[in-house]
N, C-alpha and C positions, 0 to 999 in steps of 0.2 A: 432639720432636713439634711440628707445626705448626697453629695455631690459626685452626680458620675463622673470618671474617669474619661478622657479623649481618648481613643485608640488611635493611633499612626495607622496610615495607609501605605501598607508595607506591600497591597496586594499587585501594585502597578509593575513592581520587579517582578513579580511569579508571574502574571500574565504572559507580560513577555518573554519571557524563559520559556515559558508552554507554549508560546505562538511560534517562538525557533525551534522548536523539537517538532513541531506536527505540521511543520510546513513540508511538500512534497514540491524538490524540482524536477523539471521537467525532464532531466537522464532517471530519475528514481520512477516518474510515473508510465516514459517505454518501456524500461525491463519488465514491472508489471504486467504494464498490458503484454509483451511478448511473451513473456513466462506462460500468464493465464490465457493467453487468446491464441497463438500459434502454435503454441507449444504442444496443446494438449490436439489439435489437426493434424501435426509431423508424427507424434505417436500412434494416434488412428492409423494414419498410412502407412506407416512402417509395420504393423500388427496386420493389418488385411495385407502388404505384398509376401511377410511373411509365412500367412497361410496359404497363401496362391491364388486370391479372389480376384487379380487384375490379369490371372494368366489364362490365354483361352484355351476350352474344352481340346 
């Protein structure tokens, strides 16, 4: 009979290594949302005042 080997459980260090990389705080997840949620409504408006859509007849 041949006798498997035990492997180390080496994976509890990688886990946690990948838990502190993909954590998101909370200053990282307003610029997102600022970037992708206001950002792209200030450029809308500045593109319609630039063509004169807010200016009356």
């Amino acid at each position: 009979m041949t006798r498997q080997k035990s492997k180390k459980k080496l994976t509890s260090k990688n886990t946690q290594a990948k838990e502190e990389q993909t954590k998101t705080s909370p200053r990282t997840a307003k610029i997102v949302l600022f970037v992708f949620g206001v950002g792209p409504l200030i450029l809308m408006c500045l593109f319609l005042f630039s063509n004169g859509f807010f200016n009356s007849p």
